[in-house]
C-alpha positions in Angstrom: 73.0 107.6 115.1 73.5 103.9 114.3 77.0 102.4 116.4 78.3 98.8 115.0 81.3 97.0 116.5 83.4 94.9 115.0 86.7 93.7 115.1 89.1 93.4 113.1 92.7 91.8 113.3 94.2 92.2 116.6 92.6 94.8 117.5 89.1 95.9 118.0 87.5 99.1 116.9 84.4 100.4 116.8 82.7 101.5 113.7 80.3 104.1 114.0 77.8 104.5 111.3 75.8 108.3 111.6 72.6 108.9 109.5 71.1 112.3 109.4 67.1 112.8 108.4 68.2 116.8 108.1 70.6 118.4 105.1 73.8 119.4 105.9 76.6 121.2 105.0 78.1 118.3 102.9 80.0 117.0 105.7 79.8 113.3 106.3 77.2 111.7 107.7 74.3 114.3 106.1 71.3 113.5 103.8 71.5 115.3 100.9 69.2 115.3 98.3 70.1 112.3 96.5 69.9 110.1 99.3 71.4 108.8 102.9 75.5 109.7 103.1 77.0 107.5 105.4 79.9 107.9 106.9 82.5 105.2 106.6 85.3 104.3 109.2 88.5 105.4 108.8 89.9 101.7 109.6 86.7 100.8 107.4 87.7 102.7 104.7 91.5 101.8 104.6 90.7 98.0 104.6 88.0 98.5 101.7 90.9 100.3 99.3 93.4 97.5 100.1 91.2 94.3 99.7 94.0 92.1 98.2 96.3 93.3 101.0 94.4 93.2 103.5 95.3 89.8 104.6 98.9 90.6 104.9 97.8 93.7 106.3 95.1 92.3 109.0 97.7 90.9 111.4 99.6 94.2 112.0 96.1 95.7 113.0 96.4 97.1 116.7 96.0 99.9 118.7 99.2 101.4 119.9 100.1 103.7 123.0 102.3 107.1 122.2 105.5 104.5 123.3 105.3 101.7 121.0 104.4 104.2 118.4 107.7 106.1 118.9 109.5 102.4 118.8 107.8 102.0 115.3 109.2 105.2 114.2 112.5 103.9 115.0 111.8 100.4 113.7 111.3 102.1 110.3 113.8 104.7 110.4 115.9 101.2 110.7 114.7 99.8 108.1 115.0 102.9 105.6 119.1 102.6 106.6 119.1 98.9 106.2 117.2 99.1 102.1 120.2 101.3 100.0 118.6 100.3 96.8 115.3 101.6 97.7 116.1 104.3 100.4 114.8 107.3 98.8 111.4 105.8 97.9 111.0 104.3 101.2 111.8 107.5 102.9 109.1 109.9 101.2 106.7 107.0 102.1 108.0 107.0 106.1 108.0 111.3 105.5 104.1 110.7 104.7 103.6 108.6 107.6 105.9 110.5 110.2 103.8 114.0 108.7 100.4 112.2 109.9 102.5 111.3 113.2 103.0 114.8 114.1 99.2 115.3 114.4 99.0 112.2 116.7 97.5 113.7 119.8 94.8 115.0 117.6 93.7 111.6 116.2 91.3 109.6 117.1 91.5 106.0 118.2 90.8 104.4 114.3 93.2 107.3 112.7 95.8 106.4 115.1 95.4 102.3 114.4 95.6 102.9 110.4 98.6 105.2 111.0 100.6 102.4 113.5 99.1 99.8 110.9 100.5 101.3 107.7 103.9 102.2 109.4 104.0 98.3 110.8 103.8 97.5 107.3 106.0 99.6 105.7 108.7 98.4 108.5 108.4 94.6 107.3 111.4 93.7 104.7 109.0 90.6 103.7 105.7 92.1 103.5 102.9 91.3 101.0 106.1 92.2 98.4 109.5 91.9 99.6 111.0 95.3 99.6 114.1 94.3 97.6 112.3 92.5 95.1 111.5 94.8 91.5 108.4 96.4 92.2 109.2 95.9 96.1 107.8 98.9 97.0 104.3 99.2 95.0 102.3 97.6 97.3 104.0 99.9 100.2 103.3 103.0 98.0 99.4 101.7 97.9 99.3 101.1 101.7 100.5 104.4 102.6 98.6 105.9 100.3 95.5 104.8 101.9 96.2 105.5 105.1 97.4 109.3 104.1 93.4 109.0 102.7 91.7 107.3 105.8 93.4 109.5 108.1 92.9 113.1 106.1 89.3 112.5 104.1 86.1 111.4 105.5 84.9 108.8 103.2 80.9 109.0 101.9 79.1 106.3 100.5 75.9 107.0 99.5 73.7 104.0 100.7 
């Protein structure tokens, strides 16, 4: 097994990269037969889907103790009241987030940054798209989305 660290915003993670010379059972991180699977990062893998959002993204990056995760919540249940116009959109999008919350003692330290990242974001009235804007909320949509992904899927790449 092959470990790389990097950093990234304000915080810093560790990416680990697992190579297996043995087949598998299709998990991540097994050789199959058409070559090496690797396993990609689940703070990797969230940063790769939002490329052009990642720098208004990259600042909100940092690891978060159970407390200032519960403050988040609130912060975006507060901002859910404060956005009328798009209250019912933004609150499926904070449902998705809060239902990866519940599982928070069973995530592991990347799951847990892209979760407190994506609800960081989704908090921000003048993220990459202000909220109240038309369209406001597309870019919110596409960063919850891929942290539902990084946190639920393994991502493969074959190398």
């Amino acid at each position: 097994m092959r470990t790389t660290e990097g950093t990234h915003g304000a915080g810093t993670t560790t990416r680990h990269t697992t190579e297996s010379t043995t087949a598998g059972d299709g998990r991540a991180g097994a050789r199959g037969e058409s070559g090496t699977t690797l396993t990609t990062s689940a703070l990797e893998s969230f940063r790769d889907e939002l490329t052009d959002l990642w720098g208004d993204l990259e600042r909100l990056v940092a690891a978060v103790d159970d407390a200032a995760m519960i403050d988040l919540s609130r912060r975006l249940e507060r901002h859910v009241c404060a956005m009328p116009g798009s209250a019912d959109r933004l609150r499926e999008l904070a449902n998705d987030l809060m239902a990866l919350m519940a599982g928070w003692q069973h995530l592991g330290h990347e799951e847990r940054v892209v979760l407190a990242t994506a609800m960081a974001y989704l908090a921000e009235v003048d993220d990459g798209v202000p909220d109240h804007l038309p369209g406001g909320l597309e870019d919110d949509d596409r960063v919850v989305g891929a942290a539902v992904r990084a946190v639920l899927r393994p991502r493969r790449r074959v190398a």
